[in-house]
C-alpha positions in Angstrom: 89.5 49.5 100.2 85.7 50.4 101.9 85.4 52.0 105.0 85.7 48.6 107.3 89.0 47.2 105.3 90.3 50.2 106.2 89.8 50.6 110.1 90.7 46.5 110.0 94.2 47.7 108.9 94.0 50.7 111.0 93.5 49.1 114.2 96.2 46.3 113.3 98.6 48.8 112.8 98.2 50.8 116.1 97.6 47.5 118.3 100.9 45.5 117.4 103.4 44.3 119.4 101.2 45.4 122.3 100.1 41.8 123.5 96.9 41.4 126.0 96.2 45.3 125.5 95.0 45.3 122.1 91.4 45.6 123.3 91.9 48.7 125.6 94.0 50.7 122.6 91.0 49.5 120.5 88.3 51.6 122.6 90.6 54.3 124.2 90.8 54.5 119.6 87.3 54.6 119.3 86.1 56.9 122.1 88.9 59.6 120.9 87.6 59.4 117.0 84.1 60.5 118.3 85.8 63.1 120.5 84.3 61.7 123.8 86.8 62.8 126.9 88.4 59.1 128.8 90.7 58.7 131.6 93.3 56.4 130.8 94.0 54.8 134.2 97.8 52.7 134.7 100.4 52.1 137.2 103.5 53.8 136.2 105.5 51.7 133.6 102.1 49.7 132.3 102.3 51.5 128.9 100.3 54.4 129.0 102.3 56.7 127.4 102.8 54.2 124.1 99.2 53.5 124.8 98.4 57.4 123.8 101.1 57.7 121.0 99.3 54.5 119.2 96.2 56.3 119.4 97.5 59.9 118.1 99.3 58.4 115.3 96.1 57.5 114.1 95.1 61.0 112.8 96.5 62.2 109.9 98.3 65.7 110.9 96.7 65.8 114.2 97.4 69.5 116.0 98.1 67.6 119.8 98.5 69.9 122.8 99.9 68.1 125.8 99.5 69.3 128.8 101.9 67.4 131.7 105.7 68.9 133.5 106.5 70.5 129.9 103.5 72.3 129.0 101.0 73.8 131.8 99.3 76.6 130.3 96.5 76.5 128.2 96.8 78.2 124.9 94.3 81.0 123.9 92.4 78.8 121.8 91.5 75.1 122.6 89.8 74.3 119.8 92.5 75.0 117.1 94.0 71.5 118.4 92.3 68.3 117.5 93.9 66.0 120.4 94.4 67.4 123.8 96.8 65.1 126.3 96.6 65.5 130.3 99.6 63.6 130.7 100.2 62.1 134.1 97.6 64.1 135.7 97.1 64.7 139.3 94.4 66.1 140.8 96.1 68.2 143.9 98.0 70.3 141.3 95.4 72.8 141.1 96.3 74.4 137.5 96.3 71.1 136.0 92.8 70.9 137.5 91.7 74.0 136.4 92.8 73.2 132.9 91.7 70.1 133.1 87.8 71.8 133.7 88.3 74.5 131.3 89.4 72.2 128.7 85.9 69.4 129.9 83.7 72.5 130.0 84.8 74.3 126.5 86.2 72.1 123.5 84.3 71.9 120.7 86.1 69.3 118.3 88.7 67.9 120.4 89.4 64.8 121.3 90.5 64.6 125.3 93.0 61.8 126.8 93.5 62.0 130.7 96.3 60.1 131.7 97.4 59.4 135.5 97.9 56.7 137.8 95.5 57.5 140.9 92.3 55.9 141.0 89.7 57.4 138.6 86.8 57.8 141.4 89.9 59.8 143.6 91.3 61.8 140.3 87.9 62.2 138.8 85.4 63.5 141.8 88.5 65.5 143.3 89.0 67.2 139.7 85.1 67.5 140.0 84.8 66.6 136.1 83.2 62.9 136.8 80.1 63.0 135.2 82.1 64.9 132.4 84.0 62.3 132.0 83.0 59.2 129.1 84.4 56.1 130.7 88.2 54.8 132.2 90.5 52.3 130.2 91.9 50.4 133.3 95.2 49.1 131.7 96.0 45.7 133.7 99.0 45.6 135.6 100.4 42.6 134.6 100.6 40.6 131.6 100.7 36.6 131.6 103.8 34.8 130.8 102.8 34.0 127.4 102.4 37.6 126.3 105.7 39.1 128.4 107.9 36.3 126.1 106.6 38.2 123.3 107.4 41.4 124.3 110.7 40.7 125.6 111.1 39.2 121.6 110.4 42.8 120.3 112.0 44.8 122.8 114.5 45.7 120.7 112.4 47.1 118.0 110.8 50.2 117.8 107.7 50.6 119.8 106.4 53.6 117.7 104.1 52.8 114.1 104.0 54.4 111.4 100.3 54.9 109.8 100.1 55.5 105.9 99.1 58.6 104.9 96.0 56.7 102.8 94.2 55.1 106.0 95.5 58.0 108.6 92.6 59.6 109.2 92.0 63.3 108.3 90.2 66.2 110.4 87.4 66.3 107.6 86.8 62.6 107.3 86.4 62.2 111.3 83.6 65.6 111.0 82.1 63.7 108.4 81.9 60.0 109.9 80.7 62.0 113.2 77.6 62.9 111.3 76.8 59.7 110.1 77.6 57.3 112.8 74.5 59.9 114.6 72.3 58.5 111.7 72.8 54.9 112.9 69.6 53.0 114.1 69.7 51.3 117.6 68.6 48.2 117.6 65.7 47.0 119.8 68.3 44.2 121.3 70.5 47.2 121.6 68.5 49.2 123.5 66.8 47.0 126.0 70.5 45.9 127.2 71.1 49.4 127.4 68.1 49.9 129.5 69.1 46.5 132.2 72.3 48.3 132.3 70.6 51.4 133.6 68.6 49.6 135.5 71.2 47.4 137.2 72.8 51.3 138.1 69.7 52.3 139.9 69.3 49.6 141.7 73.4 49.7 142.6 72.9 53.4 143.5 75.0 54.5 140.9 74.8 57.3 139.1 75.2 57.8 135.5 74.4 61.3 133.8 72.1 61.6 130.9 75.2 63.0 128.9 77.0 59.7 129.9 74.5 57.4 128.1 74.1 59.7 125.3 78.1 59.0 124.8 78.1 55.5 125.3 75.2 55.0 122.9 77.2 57.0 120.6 80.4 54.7 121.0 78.1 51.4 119.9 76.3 53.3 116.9 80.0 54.1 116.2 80.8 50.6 116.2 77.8 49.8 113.8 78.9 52.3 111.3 82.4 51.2 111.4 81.7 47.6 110.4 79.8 48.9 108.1 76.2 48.3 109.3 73.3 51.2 109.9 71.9 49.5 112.9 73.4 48.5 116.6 73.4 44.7 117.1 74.4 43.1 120.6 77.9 42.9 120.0 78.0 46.4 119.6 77.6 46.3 123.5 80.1 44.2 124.7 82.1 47.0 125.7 79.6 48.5 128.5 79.9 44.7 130.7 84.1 45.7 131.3 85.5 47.9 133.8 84.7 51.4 132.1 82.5 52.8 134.8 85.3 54.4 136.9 84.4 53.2 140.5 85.3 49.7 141.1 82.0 49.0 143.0 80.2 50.1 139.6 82.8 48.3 137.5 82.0 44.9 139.6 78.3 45.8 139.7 77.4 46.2 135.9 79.9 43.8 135.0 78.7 40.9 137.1 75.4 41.9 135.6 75.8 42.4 132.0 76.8 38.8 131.4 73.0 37.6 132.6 71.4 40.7 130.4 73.1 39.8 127.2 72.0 36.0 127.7 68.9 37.2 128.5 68.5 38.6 125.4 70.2 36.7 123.2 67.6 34.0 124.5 64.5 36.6 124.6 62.5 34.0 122.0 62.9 30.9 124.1 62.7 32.0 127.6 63.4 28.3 129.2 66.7 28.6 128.6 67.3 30.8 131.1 65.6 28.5 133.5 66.9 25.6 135.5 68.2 22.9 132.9 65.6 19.9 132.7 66.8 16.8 135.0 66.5 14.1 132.4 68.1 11.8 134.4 65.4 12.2 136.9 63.2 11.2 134.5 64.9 8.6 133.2 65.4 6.9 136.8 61.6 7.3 137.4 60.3 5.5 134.3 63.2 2.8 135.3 61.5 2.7 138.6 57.9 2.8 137.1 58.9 -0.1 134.8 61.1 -2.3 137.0 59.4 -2.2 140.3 57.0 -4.1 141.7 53.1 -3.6 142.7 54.1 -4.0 146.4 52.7 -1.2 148.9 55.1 0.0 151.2 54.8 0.6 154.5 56.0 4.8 154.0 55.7 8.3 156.1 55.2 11.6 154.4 58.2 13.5 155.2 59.8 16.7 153.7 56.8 17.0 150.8 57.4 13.2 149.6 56.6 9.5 150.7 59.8 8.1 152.8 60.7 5.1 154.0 62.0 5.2 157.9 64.6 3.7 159.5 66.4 4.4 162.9 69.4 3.6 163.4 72.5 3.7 166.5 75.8 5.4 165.6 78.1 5.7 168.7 75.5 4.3 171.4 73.2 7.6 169.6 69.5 6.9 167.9 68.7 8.5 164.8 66.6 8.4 162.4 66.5 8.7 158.2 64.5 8.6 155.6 64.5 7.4 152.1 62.6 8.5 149.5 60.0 5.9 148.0 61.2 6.6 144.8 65.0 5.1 145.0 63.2 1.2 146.3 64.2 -1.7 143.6 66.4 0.8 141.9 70.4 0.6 141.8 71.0 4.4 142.8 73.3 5.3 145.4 72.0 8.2 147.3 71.8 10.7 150.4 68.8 9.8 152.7 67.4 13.0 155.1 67.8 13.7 158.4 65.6 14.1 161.1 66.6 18.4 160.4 64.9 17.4 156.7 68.4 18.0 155.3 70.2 15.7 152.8 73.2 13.5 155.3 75.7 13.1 153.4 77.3 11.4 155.5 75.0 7.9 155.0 74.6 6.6 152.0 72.1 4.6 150.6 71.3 1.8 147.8 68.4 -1.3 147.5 70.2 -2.4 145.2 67.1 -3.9 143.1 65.8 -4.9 146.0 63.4 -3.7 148.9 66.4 -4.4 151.4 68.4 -0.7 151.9 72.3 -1.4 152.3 73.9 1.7 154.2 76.6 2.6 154.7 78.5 5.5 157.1 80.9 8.4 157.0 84.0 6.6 159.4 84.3 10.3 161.0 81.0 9.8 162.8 81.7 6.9 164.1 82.5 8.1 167.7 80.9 11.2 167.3 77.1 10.1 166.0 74.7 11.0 163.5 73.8 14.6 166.1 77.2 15.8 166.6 77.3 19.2 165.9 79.4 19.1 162.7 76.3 17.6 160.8 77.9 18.4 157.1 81.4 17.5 155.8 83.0 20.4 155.2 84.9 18.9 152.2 88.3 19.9 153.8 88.5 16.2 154.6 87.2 13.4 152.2 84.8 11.3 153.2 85.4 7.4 153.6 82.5 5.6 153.7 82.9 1.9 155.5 79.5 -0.7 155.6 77.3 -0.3 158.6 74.5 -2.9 157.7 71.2 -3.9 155.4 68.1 -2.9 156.7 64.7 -4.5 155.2 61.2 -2.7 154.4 58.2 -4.1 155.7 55.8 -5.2 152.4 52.1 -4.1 153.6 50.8 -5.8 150.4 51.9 -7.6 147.6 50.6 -6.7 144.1 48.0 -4.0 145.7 45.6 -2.7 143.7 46.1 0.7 144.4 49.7 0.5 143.7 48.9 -1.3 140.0 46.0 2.0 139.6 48.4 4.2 141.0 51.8 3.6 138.6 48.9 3.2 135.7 48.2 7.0 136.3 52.1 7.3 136.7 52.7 5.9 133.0 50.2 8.5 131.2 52.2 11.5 133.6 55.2 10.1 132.3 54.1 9.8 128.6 52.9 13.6 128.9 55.9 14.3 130.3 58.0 12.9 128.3 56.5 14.3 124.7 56.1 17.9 126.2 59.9 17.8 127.8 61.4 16.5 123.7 59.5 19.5 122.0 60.9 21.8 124.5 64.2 20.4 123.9 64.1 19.9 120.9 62.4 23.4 120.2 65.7 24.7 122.6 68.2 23.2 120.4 66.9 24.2 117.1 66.8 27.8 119.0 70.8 27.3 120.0 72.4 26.1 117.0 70.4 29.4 115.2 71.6 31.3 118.0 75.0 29.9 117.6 75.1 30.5 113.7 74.1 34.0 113.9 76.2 35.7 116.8 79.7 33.3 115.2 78.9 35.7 111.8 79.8 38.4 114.1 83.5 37.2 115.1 85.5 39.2 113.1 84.0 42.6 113.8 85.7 45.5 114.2 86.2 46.3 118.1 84.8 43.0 118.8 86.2 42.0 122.7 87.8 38.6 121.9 87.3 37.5 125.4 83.4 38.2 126.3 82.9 36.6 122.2 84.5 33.3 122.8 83.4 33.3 126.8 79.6 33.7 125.3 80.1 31.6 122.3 81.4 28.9 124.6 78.4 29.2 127.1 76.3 28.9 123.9 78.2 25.5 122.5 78.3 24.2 125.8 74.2 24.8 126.4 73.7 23.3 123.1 75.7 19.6 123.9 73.8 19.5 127.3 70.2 20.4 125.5 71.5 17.5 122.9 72.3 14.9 125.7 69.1 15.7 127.3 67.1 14.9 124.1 69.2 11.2 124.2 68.2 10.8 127.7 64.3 11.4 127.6 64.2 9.4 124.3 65.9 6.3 126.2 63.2 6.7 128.5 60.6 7.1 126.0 62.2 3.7 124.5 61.9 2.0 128.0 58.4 2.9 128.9 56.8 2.0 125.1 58.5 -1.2 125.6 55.9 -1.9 127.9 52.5 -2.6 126.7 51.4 -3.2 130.1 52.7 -2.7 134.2 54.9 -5.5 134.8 53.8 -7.7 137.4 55.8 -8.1 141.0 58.7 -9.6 140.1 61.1 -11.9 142.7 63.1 -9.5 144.1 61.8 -8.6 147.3 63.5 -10.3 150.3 61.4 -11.2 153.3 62.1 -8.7 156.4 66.0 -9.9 158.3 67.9 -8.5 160.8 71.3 -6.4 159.8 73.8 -8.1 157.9 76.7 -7.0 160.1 77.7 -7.4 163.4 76.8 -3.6 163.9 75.3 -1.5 166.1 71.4 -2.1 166.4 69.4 -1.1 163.4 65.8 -1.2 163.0 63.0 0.0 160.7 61.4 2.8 162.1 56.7 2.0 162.1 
């Protein structure tokens, strides 16, 4: 059995029957092993104390002074004890905070639990040992429904373990690991999430100690050696983006954070991932329209940094105008035109229908109110129903203009460009994600691997990779539209002559 079958079986052993807390015996396990100090923070009756004996029954003939109601003073020598227990600590007692600093300020070899139930930036600062202090295990208060039917299953049994004597581990063997896990390598990945992490704490104003990050590098070289590798990789991390950092403000802070560093640097070798996705459907709807449409020129305004077409009409004896963008004439798509605030009204919706004639139609809530009212957004509290208002036409300035027919010439070559630089990307991006994918699954079975961040970034990974693959079908059905076309298609008879509103509605007009 090497070194990594053995902790494997170790850590079984000490998390069973312990459902939804496996993770937090894991690295209250691992920060005792390399004999950094942690305050194990939980409501009374949320496991603690099982929590601790898991732990302890780890070490083979383990010399454990606990400290708590029983026992209060401290012995003459600390360091002739390998595991050293504040059980239940409070801060106002002050002996148990005197021991508490005496014991921070002068073990040697020990391995240090706090255990209490206040707040760990209240029992910490008041104790005055903060910056002394490695990182909290938060144990959650509850447990899903799922998990308490197991534990209500193995009530009855015993909740203690029993750790053979062959994979307990000995006062020599955790010296001699100790010296080797400091011969671990970090990794550069390593490293510059460390560094994002201390720079999302300056930036939070919050302070970490030198000593601190010394500790928690320790704790992911620690993890390295234990799965049997002499260099960090990411996953070796994971553990700094939960709620170790004592102060709930921190714990939101770095958390929040560390999700975007690790992506970041998962995708450090192809940066556009981290952009905005590429809208291949926008694409796709303009080399429709480039294809489809006719060579008329449209009578059109400049308005919010693209060519509109303007109406105006009367909601509720109220004038207002809208603009559509050029772009949506002759197609099919149903969309929001702006307002005259250059915002998108949802409330109107829009469609030529394949035609130059724009069909609209109108939120019923405005109705009485008007296009101005003061409530110029739905809310979405209350769904929208949308009833027919009227079609209004577009003015043709000229058919089959030459500077239209010059003008969606130009538009084809863009496109083409577009379209073969936006499938290398892609395609480059995908090739990037399935290797990206490949290598961190290979890590899934690591020791002190947290399940939860794995399958949360594994998923973000899969799920990047299907929308990167229907991206790649979407610019190639373009590319398949616009090669189909050896040259612009000439106006075809779609566009109806300018007529007044279909409806008996209010009066609608185009806007010149």
């Amino acid at each position: 059995m090497n070194l990594r079958e053995r902790f494997a079986e170790l850590l079984k052993i000490i998390t069973q029957n312990i459902p939804e807390r496996e993770y937090y015996v894991q690295l209250g396990f691992l920060t005792a092993l390399i004999q950094e100090p942690f305050y194990l923070y939980g409501r009374p009756g949320c496991g603690s104390s099982l929590f601790i004996r898991r732990i302890a029954s780890a070490f083979k003939d383990a010399k454990i002074l606990k400290l708590g109601k029983k026992q209060r003073q401290l012995p003459d020598n600390i360091n002739d004890f390998n595991l050293i227990i504040f059980d239940n600590f409070t801060p106002g007692d002050e002996l148990s905070k005197n021991n508490l600093q005496i014991v921070i300020h002068d073990h040697e070899k020990n391995s240090i639990i706090i255990s209490g139930d206040q707040k760990p930036e209240s029992a910490l600062s008041r104790s005055e040992v903060s910056d002394q202090i490695t990182l909290t295990i938060m144990l959650p208060e509850n447990i899903s429904p799922e998990a308490l039917c197991t534990l209500l299953q193995i009530h009855s049994n015993d909740s203690n373990v029993s750790v053979p004597p062959s994979i307990a581990i000995s006062a020599e063997e955790q010296a001699q690991w100790i010296k080797e896990i400091s011969k671990v390598t970090l990794s550069p990945n390593t490293l510059a999430v460390i560094g994002k992490v201390a720079e999302t704490c300056v930036n939070n104003c919050i302070y970490v100690p030198i000593r601190k990050w010394l500790a928690l590098s320790n704790m992911v070289k620690a993890i390295a050696f234990l799965n049997g590798r002499s260099e960090t990789k990411l996953i070796d991390t994971f553990f700094l983006g939960t709620s170790i950092w004592g102060r709930s403000a921190s714990n939101t802070a770095i958390s929040d954070s560390y999700r975007e560093i690790l992506m970041t640097q998962l995708y450090k070798n192809t940066p556009s991932l981290l952009e905005k996705p590429y809208n291949a459907d926008d694409l796709y709807m303009r080399v429709n329209h480039l294809v489809r449409s006719s060579n008329n020129l449209y009578e059109t305004k400049s308005f919010n940094g693209e060519k509109c077409l303007s109406y105006r009409i009367t909601i509720a004896g109220e004038s207002a105008p809208l603009y559509a963008p050029l772009k949506y004439i002759e197609t099919e798509t149903d969309f929001h035109p702006y307002n005259e605030l250059r915002q998108i009204e949802k409330r109107v919706i829009c469609n030529y229908h394949g035609t130059s004639n724009c069909s609209i139609l109108v939120d019923s809530q405005v109705r009485n109110s008007g296009l101005r009212s003061s409530v110029n957004q739905s809310n979405g509290s209350t769904p929208a129903k949308f009833e027919e208002y009227g079609t209004l036409p577009t003015y043709i300035l000229r058919e089959n203009a030459p500077e239209i027919i010059e003008m969606k010439k130009a538009q084809r070559e863009e496109l083409n460009e577009e379209i073969k630089t936006s499938l290398e990307r892609e395609t480059a991006n995908l090739v990037a994600l399935r290797n990206t994918y490949k290598l961190f699954n290979e890590s899934k079975d690591d020791l002190f691997c947290f399940t939860q961040m794995f399958n949360d970034v594994q998923t973000a990974i899969k799920n990047q990779f299907d929308n990167t693959a229907n991206t790649i079908k979407t610019i190639k059905k373009a590319s398949e539209i616009i090669a189909k076309f050896s040259s612009l298609p000439k106006t075809p008879n779609l566009v109806a002559k300018p007529q007044p509103p279909q409806a008996p509605k209010p009066a609608a007009s185009t806007e010149n």
